[in-house]
C-alpha positions in Angstrom: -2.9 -10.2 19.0 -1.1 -9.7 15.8 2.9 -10.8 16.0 5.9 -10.6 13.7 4.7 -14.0 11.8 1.4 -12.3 10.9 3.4 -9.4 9.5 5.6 -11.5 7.3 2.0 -13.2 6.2 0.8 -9.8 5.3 3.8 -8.6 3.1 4.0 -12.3 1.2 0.2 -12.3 0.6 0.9 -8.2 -1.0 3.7 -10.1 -3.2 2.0 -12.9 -4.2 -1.0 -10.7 -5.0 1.1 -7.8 -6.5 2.5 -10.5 -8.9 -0.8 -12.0 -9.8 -2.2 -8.2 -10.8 1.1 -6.7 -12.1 -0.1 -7.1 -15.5 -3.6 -5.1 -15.1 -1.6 -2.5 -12.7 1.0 -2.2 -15.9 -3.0 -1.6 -17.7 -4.1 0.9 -15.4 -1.1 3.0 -15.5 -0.2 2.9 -19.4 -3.1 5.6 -20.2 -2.2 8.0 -17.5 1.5 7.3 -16.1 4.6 5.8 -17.2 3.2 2.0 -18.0 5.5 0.6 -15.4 3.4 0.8 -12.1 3.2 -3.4 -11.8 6.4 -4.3 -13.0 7.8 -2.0 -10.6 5.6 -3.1 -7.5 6.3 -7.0 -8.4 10.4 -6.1 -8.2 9.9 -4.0 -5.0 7.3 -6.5 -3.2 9.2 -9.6 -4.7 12.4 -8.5 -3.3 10.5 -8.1 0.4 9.4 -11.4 0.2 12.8 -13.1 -0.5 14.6 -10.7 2.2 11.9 -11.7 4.7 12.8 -15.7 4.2 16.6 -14.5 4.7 15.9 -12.2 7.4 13.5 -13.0 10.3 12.7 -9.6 12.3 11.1 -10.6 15.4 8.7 -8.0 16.0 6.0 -6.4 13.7 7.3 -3.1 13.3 10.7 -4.8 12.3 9.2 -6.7 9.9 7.3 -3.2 8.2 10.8 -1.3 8.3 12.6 -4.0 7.1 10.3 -4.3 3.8 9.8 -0.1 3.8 13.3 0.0 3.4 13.5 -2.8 0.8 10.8 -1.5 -1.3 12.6 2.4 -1.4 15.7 0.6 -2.7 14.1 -1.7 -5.4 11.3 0.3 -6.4 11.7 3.1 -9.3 9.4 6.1 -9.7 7.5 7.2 -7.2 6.3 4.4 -5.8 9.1 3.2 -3.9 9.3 6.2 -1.9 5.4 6.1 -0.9 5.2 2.9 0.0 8.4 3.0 1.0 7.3 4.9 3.5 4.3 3.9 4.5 5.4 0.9 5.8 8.4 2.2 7.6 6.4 4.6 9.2 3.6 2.3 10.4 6.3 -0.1 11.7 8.3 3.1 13.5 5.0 3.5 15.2 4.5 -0.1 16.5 8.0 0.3 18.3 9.4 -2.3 19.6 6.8 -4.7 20.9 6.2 -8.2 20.2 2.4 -8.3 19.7 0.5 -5.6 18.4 -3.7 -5.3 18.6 -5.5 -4.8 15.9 -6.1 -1.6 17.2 -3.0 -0.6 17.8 -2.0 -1.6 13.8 -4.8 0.7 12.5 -3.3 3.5 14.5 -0.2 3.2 12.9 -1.4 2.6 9.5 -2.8 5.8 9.9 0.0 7.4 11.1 1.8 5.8 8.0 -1.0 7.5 5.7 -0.5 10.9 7.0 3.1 10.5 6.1 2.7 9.5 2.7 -0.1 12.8 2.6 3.1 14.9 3.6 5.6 13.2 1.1 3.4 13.6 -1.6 1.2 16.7 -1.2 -1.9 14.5 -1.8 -5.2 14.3 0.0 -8.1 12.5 -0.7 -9.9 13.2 -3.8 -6.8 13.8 -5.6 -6.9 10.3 -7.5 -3.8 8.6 -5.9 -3.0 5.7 -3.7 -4.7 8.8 -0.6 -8.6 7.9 -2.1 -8.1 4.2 -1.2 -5.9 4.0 1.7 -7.9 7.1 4.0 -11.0 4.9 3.9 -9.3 1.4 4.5 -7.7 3.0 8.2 -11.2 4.5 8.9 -12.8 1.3 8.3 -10.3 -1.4 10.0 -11.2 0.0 13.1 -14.4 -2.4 12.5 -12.8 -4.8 10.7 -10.2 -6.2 8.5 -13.1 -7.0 5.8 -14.4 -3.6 6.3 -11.2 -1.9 5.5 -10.8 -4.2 2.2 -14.1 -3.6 1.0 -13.6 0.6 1.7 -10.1 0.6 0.4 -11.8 -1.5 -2.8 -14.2 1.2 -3.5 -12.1 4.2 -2.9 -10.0 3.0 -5.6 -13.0 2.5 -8.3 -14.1 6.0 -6.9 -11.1 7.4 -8.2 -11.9 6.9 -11.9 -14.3 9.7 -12.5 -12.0 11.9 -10.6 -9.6 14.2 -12.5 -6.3 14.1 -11.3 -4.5 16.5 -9.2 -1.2 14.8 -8.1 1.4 12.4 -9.6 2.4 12.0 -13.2 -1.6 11.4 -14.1 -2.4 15.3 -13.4 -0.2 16.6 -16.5 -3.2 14.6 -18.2 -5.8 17.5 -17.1 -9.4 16.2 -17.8 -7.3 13.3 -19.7 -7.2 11.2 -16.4 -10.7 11.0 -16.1 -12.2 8.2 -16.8 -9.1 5.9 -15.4 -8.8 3.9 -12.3 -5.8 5.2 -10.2 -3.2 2.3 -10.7 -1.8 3.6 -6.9 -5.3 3.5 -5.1 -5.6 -0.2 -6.9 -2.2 -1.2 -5.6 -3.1 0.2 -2.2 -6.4 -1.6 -2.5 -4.4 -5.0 -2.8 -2.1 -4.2 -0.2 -5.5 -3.8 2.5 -6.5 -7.2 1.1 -3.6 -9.2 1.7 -3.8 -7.6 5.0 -7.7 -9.6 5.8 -6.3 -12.2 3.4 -3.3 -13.3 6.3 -5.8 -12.6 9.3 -7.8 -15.8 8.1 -5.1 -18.0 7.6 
């Protein structure tokens, strides 16, 4: 069973990864976006992880809305607002409980997914954050690796991809040929997410 301190292991290990790859996210996005898709993830998730050592929710789907929340009020762009809500709506859909199943967490990632499909207008294919998180929630059903490893690969799927949504699609046949900087992001947030389970 997966509690509120696993949670707050999850969203630390996305910070201390985010920071560790802001500079290559910053890369990614400088030949098809705004150049500012790490710094801007590092402020958000760095701000989680300091509000979560003030704070202490004491269930999981606290801890997600409480860092959703966080990230929509630190983060510019678009980012923010995606995984913004993503969170908040994966932790609305744990509810109140004190333990959560691994099961249970997958369903509301995915219900978390589907929101950030109908914020943004994306699907999969579209080369965003969509290509690596639809894979990672069809795959942690087996396993926490499982979903790193498919969330991994649907974000180095998305370079040959044109892009369809998001600042990258006034690029045309421009963006292809870049990794999504979103579907990386995502990719690191899935990690963290096997990273805590082994701790």
């Amino acid at each position: 069973m997966l509690d509120a301190d696993f949670f707050r292991r999850w969203m630390t290990a996305t910070a201390a990864s985010v920071d560790r790859e802001a500079e290559r996210l910053t890369a990614l996005d400088s030949p098809i976006g705004d150049a500012d898709h790490g710094s801007n993830l590092q402020r958000g998730f760095h701000a989680v992880a300091v509000t979560l050592e003030k704070e202490a929710p004491d269930t999981p789907g606290a801890v997600l809305v409480l860092a959703g929340r966080q990230l929509i009020s630190t983060v510019g762009g678009a980012s923010g607002p995606l995984y913004g809500t993503l969170l908040r709506r994966t932790g609305k859909e744990l509810g109140d409980t004190a333990e959560v199943t691994e099961e249970q967490l997958t369903d509301a990632l995915r219900a978390g997914v589907d929101a950030v499909m109908q914020l943004g207008g994306a699907a999969p294919g579209d080369k965003t954050m969509i290509d690596a998180l639809v894979p990672a929630v069809d795959a942690l059903s087996d396993s926490f690796a499982a979903g790193r490893a498919a969330a991994e690969e649907g974000a180095v799927a998305t370079t040959p991809l044109q892009a369809r949504k998001g600042r990258a699609s006034y690029l045309g046949e421009r963006s292809i040929g870049h990794q999504d900087p979103g579907a990386t992001s995502s990719a690191l947030l899935i990690a963290a997410l096997e990273e805590a389970s082994v701790e």
